[in-house]
Legacy VTK file of the C-alpha trace (Angstrom):
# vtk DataFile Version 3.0
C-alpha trace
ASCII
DATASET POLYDATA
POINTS 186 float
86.568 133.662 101.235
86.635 131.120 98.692
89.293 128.303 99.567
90.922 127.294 95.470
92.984 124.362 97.270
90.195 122.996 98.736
87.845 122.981 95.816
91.006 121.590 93.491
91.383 118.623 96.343
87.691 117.733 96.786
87.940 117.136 92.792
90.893 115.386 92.405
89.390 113.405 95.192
86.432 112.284 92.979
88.874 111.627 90.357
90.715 109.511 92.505
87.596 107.435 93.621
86.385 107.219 89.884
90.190 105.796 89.095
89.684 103.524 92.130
86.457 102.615 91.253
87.369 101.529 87.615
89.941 99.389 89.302
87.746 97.577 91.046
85.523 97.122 88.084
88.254 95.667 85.883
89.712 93.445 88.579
86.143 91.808 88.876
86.276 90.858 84.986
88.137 87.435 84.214
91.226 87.387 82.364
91.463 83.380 81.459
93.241 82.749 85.070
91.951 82.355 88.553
91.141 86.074 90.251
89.039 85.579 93.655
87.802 88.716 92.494
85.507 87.391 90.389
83.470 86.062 93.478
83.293 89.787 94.810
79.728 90.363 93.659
78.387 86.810 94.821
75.990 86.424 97.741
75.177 83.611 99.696
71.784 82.634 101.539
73.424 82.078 105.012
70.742 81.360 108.062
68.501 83.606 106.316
70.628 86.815 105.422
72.442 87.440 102.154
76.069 87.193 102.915
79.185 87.987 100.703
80.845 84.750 99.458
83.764 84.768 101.592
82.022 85.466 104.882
80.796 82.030 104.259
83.802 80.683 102.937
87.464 80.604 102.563
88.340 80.942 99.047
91.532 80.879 97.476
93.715 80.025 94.204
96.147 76.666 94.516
97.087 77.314 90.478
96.497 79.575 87.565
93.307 77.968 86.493
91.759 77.171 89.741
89.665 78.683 92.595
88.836 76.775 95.314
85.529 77.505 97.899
85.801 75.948 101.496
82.895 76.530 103.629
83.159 77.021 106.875
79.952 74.957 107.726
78.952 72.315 105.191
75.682 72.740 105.009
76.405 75.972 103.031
77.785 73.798 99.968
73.898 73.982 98.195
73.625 77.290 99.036
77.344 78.412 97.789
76.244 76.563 94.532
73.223 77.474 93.777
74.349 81.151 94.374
77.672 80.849 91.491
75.104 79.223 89.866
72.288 81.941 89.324
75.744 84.679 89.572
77.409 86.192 85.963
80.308 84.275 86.392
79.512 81.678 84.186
81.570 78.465 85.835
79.291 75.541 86.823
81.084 74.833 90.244
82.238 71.306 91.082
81.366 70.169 94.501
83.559 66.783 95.977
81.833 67.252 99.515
85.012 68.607 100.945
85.577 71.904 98.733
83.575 73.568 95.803
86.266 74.384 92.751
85.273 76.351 89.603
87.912 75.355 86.812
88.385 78.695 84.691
88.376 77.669 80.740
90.097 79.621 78.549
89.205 82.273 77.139
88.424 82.025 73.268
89.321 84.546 70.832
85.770 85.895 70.388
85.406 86.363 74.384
88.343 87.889 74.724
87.293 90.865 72.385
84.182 91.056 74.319
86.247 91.712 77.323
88.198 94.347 76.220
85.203 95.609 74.590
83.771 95.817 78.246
86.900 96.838 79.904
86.833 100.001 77.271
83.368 100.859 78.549
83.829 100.637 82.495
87.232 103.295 81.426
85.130 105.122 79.416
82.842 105.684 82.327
85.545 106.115 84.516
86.690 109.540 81.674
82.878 110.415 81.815
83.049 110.878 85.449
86.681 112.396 85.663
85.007 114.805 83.098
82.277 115.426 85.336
84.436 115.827 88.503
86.468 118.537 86.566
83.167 120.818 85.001
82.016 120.726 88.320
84.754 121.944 90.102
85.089 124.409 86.878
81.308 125.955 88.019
82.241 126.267 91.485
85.220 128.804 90.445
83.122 130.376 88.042
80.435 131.042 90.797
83.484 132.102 93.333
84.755 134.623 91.264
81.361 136.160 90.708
81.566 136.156 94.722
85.332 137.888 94.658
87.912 135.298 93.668
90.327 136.884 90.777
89.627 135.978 87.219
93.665 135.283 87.558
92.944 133.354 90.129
90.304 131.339 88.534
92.298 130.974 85.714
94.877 129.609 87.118
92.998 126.806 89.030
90.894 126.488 86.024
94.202 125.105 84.646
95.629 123.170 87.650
92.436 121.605 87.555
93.102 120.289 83.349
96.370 119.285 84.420
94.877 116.778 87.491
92.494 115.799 84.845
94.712 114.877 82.466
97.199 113.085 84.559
93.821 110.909 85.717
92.952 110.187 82.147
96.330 109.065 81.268
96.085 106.770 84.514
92.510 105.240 83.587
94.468 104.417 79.779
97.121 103.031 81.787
94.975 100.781 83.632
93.106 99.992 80.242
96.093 99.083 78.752
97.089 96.475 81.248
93.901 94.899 81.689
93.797 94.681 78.077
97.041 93.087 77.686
96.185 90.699 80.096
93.115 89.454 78.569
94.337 88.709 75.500
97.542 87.534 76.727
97.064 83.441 75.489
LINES 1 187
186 0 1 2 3 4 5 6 7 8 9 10 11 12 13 14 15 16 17 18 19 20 21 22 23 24 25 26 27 28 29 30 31 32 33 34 35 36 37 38 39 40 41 42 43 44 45 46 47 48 49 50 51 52 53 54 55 56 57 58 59 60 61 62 63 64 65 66 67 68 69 70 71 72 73 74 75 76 77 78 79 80 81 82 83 84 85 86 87 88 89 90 91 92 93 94 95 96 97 98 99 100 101 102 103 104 105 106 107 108 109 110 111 112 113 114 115 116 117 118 119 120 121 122 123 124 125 126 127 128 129 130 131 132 133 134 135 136 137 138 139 140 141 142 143 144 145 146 147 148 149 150 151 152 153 154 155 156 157 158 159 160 161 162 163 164 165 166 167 168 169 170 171 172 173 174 175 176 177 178 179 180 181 182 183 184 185
């Protein structure tokens, strides 16, 4: 027998990740102040494997417009540069032999449109794949009730599922909305 909790669950459990996933996305994308986030994506050529930045390093923020890369073994320092080089962050890091720092600038008017322009398109994606999440779990209780499962039944989880949807889309806009806000905050 078809199980309509379970399907509804395994749905608004790819909804969650795809909410979880845009938060990730955003947090990676600079607002004008120091986010270690930024570094997420960064690998380093340690002893001959590619290793996330802060396997190699500790890295922090001691102020707003500031992060600060310690490695734990100083010959890393070329590699650690030459890796935020060649990376999308787009900070030229400042080495003083004792700690690499990459001074955020501010964010100019123009840039910060671009960002929100980009933060609209990682939520978008995020919708897209709520979207998705919900049609598919829409199929599998079309194909159940062909198998047995009530058309009340159906209909009925056909519209739990549209109310988990929506609640997901109004968190992605939520999100949105802050990320926004703090980008063009000045």
């Amino acid at each position: 027998m078809f199980d309509v909790k379970q399907c509804l669950a395994e749905c608004e459990e790819k909804m969650d990740l795809s909410v979880m996933h845009l938060e990730d996305k955003l947090a990676s994308i600079r607002a004008g102040k120091a986010n270690v986030r930024i570094l997420d994506d960064i690998r380093v050529n340690s002893y001959g494997t590619m290793s996330p930045l802060n396997a190699v390093a500790s890295v922090t923020t001691p102020d707003a417009r500031t992060i600060a890369i310690k490695p734990w073994d100083k010959s890393m320092f070329p590699h650690i540069e030459k890796a935020i080089i060649n990376s999308e962050v787009g900070i030229t890091p400042e080495n003083n032999g004792e700690i690499i720092r990459l001074t955020i600038p501010p964010l100019t008017e123009e840039r910060r449109k671009l960002l929100t322009k980009q933060c609209g398109k990682e939520a978008e994606e995020a919708k897209m794949a709520i979207r998705n999440a919900r049609r598919d779990g829409i199929d599998k209780l079309k194909k159940a009730e062909k198998e047995g499962l009530s058309e009340d039944n159906r209909k009925d989880a056909e519209a739990d599922l549209q109310k988990i949807h929506d609640k997901k889309i109004k968190d992605i806009e939520r999100i949105l909305e802050e990320k926004n806000k703090e980008i063009m905050t000045v």
